[in-house]
ZAVEXMI-26835 format. One line per field, with one value per residue (C-alpha): x, y, z; residue number from 1. Coordinates in pm, 1 decimal, m for minus. Example, Ala and Ser with C-alpha at 12.3 -4.5 7.8 and 13.67 -1.06 7.14 Angstrom:
2
xx: [1230.0 / 1367.0] .
yy: [m450.0 / m106.0] .
zz: [780.0 / 714.0] .
nr: [1 / 2] .
END
This chain:
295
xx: [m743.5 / m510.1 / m348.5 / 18.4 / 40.6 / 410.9 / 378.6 / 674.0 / 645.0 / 968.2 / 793.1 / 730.6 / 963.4 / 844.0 / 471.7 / 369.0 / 348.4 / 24.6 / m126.2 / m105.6 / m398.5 / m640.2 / m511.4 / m568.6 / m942.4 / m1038.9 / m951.1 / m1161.1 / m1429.8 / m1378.8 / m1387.5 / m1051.4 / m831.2 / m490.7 / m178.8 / 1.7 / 369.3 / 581.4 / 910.1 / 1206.8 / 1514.8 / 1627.6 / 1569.4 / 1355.1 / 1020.4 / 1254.3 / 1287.3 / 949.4 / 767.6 / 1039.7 / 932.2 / 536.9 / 553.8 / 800.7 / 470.3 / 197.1 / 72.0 / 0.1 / m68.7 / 187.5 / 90.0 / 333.6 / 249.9 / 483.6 / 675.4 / 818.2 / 1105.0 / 876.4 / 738.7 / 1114.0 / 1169.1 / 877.5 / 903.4 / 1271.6 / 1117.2 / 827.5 / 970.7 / 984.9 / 756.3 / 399.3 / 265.7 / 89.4 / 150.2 / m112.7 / m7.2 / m115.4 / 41.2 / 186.3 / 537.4 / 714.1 / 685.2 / 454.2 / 519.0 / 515.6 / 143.0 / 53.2 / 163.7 / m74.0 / m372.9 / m364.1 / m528.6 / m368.9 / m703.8 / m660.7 / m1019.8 / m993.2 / m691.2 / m786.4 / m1058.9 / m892.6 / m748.3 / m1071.6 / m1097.4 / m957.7 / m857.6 / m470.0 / m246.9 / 100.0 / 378.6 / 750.5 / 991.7 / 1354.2 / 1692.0 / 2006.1 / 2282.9 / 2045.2 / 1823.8 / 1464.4 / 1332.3 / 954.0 / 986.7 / 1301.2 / 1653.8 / 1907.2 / 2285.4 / 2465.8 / 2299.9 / 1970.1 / 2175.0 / 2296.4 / 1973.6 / 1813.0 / 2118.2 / 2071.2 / 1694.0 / 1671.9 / 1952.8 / 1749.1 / 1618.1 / 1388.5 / 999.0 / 926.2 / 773.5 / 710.2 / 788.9 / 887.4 / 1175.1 / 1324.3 / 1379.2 / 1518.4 / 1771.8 / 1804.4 / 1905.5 / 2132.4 / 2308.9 / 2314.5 / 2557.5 / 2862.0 / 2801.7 / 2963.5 / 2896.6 / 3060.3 / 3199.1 / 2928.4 / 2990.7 / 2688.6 / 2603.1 / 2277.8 / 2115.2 / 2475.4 / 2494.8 / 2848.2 / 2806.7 / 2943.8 / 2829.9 / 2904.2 / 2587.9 / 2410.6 / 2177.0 / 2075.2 / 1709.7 / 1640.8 / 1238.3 / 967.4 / 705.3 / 656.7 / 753.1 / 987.5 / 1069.9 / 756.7 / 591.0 / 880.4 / 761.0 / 1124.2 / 989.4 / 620.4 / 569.1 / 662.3 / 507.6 / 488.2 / 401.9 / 588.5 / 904.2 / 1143.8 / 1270.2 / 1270.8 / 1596.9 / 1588.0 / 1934.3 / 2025.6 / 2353.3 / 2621.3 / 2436.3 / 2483.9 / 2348.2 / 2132.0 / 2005.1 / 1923.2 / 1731.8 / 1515.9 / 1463.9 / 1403.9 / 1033.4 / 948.8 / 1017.1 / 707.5 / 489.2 / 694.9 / 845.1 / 1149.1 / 1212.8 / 1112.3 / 1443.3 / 1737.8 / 1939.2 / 1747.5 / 1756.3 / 1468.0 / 1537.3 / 1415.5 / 1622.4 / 1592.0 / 1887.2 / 2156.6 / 2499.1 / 2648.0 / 2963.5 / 3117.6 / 3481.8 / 3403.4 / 3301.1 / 2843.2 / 2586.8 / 2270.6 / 1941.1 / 1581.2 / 1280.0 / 1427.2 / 1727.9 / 2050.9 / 2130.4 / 2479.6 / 2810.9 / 2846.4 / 2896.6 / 2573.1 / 2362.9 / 2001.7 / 1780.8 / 1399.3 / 1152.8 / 850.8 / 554.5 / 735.3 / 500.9 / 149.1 / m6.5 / m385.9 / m488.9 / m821.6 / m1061.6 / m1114.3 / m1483.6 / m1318.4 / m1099.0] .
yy: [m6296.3 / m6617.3 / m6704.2 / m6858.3 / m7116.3 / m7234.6 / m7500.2 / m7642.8 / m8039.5 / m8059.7 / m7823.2 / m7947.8 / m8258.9 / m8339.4 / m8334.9 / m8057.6 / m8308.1 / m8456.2 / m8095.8 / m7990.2 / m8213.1 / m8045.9 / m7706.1 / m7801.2 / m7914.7 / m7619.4 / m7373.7 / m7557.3 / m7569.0 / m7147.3 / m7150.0 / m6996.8 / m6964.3 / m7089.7 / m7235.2 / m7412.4 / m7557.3 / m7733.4 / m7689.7 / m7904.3 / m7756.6 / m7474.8 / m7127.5 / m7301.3 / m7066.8 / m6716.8 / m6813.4 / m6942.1 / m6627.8 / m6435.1 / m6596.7 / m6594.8 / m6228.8 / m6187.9 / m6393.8 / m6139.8 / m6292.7 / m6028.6 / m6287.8 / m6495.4 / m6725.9 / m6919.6 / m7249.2 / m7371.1 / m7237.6 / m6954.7 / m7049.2 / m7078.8 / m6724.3 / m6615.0 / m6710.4 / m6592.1 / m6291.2 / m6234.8 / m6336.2 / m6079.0 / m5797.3 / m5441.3 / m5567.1 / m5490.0 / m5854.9 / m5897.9 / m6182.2 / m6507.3 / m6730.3 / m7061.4 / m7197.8 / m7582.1 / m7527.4 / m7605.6 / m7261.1 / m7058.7 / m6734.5 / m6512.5 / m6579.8 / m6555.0 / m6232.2 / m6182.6 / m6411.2 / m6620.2 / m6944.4 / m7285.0 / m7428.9 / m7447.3 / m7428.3 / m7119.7 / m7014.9 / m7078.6 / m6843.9 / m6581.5 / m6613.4 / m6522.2 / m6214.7 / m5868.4 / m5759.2 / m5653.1 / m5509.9 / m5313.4 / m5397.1 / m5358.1 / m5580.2 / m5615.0 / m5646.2 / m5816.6 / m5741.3 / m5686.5 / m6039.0 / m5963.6 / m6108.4 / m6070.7 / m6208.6 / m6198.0 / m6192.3 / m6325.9 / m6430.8 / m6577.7 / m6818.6 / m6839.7 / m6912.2 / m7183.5 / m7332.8 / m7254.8 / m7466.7 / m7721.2 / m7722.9 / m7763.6 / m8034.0 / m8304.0 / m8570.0 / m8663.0 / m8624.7 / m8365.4 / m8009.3 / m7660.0 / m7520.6 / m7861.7 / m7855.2 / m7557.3 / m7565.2 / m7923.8 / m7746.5 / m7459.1 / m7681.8 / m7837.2 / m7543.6 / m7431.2 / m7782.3 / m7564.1 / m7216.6 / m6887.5 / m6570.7 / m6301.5 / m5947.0 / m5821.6 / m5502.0 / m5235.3 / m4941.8 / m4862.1 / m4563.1 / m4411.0 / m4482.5 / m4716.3 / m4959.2 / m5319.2 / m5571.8 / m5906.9 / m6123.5 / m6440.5 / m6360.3 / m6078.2 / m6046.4 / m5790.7 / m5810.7 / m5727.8 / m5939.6 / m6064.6 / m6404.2 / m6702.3 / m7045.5 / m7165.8 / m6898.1 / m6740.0 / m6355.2 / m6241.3 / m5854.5 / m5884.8 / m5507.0 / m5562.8 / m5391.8 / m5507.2 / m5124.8 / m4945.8 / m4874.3 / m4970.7 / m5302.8 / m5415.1 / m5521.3 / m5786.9 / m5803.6 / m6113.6 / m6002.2 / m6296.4 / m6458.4 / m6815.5 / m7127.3 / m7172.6 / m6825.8 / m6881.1 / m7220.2 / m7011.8 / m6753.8 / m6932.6 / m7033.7 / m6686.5 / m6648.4 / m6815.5 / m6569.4 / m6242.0 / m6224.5 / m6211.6 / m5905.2 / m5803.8 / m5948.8 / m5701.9 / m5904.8 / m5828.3 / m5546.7 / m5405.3 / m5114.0 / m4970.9 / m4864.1 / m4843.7 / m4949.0 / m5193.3 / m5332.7 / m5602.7 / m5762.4 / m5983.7 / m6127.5 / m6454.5 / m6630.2 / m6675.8 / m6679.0 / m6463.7 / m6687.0 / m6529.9 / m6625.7 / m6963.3 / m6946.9 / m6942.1 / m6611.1 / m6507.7 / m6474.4 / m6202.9 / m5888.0 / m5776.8 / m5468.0 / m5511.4 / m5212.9 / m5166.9 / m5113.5 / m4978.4 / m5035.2 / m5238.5 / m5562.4 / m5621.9 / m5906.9 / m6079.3 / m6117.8 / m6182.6 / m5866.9 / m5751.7 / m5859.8 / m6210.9 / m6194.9] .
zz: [2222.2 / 2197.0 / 2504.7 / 2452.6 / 2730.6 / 2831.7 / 3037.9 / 3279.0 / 3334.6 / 3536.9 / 3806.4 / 4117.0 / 4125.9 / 3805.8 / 3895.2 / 3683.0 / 3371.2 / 3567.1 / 3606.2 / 3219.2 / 3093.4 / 3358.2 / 3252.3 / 2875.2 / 3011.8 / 3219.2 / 2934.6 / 2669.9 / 2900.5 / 2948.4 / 2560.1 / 2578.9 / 2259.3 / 2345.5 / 2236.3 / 2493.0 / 2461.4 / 2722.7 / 2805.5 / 2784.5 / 2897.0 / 3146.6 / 3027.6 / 2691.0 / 2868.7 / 2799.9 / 2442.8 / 2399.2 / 2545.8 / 2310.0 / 2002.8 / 2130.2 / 2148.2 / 1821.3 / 1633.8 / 1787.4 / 2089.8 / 2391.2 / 2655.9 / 2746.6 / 3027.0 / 3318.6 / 3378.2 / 3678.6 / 3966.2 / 4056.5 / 3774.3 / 3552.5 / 3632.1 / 3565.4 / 3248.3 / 3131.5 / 3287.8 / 3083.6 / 2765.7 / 2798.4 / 3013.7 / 2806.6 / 2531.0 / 2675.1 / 2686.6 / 2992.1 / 3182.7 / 3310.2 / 3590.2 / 3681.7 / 3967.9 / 4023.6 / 4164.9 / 4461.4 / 4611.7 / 4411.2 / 4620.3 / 4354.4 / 4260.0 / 4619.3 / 4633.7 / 4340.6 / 4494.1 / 4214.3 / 4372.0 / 4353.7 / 4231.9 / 3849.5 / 3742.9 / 3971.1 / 3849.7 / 3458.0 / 3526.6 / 3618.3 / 3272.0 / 3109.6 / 3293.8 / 3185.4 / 3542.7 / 3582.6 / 3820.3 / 3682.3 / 3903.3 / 3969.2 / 3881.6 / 4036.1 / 3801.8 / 3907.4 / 3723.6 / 3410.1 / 3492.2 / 3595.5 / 3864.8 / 4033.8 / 4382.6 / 4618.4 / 4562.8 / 4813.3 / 4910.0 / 5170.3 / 5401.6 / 5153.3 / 4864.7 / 4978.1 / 5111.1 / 4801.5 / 4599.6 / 4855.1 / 4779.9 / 4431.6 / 4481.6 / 4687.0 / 4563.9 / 4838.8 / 4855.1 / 5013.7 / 4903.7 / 5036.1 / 5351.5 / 5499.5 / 5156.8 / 5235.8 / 5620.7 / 5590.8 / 5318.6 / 5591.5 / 5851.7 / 5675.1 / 5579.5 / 5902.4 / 5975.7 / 5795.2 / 5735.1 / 5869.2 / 5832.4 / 5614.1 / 5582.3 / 5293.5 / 5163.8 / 5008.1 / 4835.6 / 4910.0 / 4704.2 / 4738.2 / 5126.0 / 5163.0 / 5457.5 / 5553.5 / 5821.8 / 5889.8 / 5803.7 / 5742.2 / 5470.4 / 5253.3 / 5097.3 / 4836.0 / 4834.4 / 4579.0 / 4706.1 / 5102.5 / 5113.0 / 4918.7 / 4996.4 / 5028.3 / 5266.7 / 5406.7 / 5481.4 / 5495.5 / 5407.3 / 5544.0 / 5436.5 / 5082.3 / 4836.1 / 4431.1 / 4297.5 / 4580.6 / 4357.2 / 4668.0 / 4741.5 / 5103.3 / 5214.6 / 5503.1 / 5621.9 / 5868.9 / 6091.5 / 6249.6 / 6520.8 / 6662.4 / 6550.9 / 6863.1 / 6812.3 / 6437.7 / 6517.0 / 6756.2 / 6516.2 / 6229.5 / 6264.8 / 6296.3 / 5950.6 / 5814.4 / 6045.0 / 5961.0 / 6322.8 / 6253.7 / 6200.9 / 6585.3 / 6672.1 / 6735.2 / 6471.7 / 6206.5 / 5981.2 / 5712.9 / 5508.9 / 5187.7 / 4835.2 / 4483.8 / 4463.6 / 4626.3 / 4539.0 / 4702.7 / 4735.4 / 5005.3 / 5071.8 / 5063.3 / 4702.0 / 4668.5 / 4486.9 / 4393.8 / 4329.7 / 4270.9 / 4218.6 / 4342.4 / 3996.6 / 4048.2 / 3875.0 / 3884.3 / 4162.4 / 4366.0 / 4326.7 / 4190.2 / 4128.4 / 4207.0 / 4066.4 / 4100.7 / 3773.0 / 3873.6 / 3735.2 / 3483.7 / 3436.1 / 3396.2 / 3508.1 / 3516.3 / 3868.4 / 4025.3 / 4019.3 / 4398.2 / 4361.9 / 4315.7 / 4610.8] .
nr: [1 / 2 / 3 / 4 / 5 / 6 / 7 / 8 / 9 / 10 / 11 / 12 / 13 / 14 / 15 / 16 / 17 / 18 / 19 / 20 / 21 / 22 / 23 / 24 / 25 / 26 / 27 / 28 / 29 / 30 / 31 / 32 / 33 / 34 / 35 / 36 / 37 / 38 / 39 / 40 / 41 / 42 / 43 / 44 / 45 / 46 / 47 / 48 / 49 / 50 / 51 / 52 / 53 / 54 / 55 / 56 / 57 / 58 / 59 / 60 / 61 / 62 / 63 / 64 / 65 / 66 / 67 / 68 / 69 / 70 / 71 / 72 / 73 / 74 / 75 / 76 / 77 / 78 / 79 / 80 / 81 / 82 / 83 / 84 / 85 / 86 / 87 / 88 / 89 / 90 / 91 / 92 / 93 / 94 / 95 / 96 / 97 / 98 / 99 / 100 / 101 / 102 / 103 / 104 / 105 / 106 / 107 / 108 / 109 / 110 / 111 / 112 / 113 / 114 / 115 / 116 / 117 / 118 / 119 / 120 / 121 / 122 / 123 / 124 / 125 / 126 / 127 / 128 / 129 / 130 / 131 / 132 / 133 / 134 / 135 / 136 / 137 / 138 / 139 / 140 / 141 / 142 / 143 / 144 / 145 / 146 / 147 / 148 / 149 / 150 / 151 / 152 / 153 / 154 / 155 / 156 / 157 / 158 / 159 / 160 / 161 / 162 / 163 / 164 / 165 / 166 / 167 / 168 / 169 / 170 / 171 / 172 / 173 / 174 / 175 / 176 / 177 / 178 / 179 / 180 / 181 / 182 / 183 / 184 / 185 / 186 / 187 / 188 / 189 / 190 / 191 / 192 / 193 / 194 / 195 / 196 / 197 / 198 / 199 / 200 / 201 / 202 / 203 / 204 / 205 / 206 / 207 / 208 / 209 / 210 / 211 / 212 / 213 / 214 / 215 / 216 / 217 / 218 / 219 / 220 / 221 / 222 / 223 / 224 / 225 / 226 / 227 / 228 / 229 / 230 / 231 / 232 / 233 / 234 / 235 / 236 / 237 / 238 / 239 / 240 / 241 / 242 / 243 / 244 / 245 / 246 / 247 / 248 / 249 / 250 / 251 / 252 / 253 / 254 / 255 / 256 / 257 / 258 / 259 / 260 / 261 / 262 / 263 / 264 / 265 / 266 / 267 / 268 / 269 / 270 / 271 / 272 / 273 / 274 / 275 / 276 / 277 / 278 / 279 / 280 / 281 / 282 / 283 / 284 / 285 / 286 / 287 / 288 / 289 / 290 / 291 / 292 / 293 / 294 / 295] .
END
């Protein structure tokens, strides 16, 4: 079976373009059929794994970031293709959830393998997303984030963006309709979770499940800078959410609206201003993953 191969060389900072010949390498040495194309534009990977499908292909394969993993993702979702990932993006959370290594031979592999795993995806507003979608405070570290032009990568990226967020931000009066449940709290950030972690290795919802059919909802209330700085580092460990401050709950369902003007981003893409409705899909997606004897 042909694997279509859409390949992101702006990921990473632009470093991706340096990781495509080795990817082109280890699947000729796997004796894999493939076709592989590289993107150009934003959003060029939804219409590409549209089209790859529309010709007959049933494996469309990410070759990037968690963006890249997006747009696939909306090209392919509610068509049956199943989905590859190789991973060499900034973050690359959601194919750590999946334990898709960072090693390309290891991750090309994986590609020749028939194991998969059906999981849930999230919608907002009608956009599917796989990993974590968030407002407030996040959103605008993640804008800051994919704004810098310094070189830096990972988790060291996103908590310089964090801090300087933190330099002007205040918190809100969000409001939320929660499986039918109306509630509103002033808050810093708002996390609707499919998978465990973003940013890098963030484990906003440590308990996260992808085939659960609930997202967790990690909910941040007002607390002071001081407090936030100390709290902060827990995030990369999952200890966060042991402080009083900080709120994880479950729903298929969430809307959200706030009174002051942001933005949703997930899977690390700016998506759409609030207010949105995020809805789970389970067991929507199905996607190659290492076969447990691989682990």
């Amino acid at each position: 079976m042909t694997l279509f191969v859409i390949a992101n060389p702006a990921c990473g900072g632009g470093r991706g373009e340096k990781y495509i010949p080795q990817i082109e390498r280890a699947l000729e040495d796997l004796k894999l059929e493939f076709k592989l194309v590289r993107t150009s534009r934003p959003q060029e990977a939804v219409d590409l794994a549209r089209k790859a499908v529309a010709e007959g292909f049933q494996r469309i394969v990410a070759v990037g970031g968690d963006g890249t993993v997006h747009e696939v993702v909306n090209g392919i979702s509610g068509t049956g293709a199943i989905l590859g990932i190789v991973p060499i993006g900034d973050g690359n959370d959601i194919s750590r959830s999946l334990q898709i290594p960072r090693d390309i031979p290891a991750a090309c592999r994986i590609l020749d393998k028939t194991y998969t795993r059906t999981i849930d995806v999230g919608t907002a507003n009608g956009t599917y997303f796989v990993g974590v979608a968030s407002t407030g405070f996040d959103s605008v570290v993640t804008e800051i984030a994919n704004k810098m032009t310094i070189k830096v990568h990972g988790p060291v990226k996103y908590t310089l963006a964090a801090f300087r967020a933190l330099t002007s931000f205040r918190a809100s009066k969000f409001h939320f309709n929660c499986d039918g449940k109306l509630s509103a709290e002033r808050a810093l950030l708002i996390a609707v979770a499919n998978t465990r972690s973003y940013g890098s290795g963030m484990m906003v919802a440590p308990a996260a499940e992808l085939d659960d059919g609930l997202f967790d909802i990690c909910l941040i209330k007002e607390i002071s800078r001081f407090h936030f700085i100390r709290v902060f580092p827990s995030v990369f460990s999952g200890q966060h959410i042991k402080d009083p401050h900080v709120t994880i709950f479950r729903a298929r369902e969430i809307e959200i609206s706030s009174e002051d003007p942001f933005h949703v981003y997930a899977d690390g893409e700016y998506i759409m201003p609030l207010p949105a409705r995020f809805r789970i899909v389970p067991r929507a997606l199905e996607v190659i993953v290492p076969s447990p004897a691989t682990k």
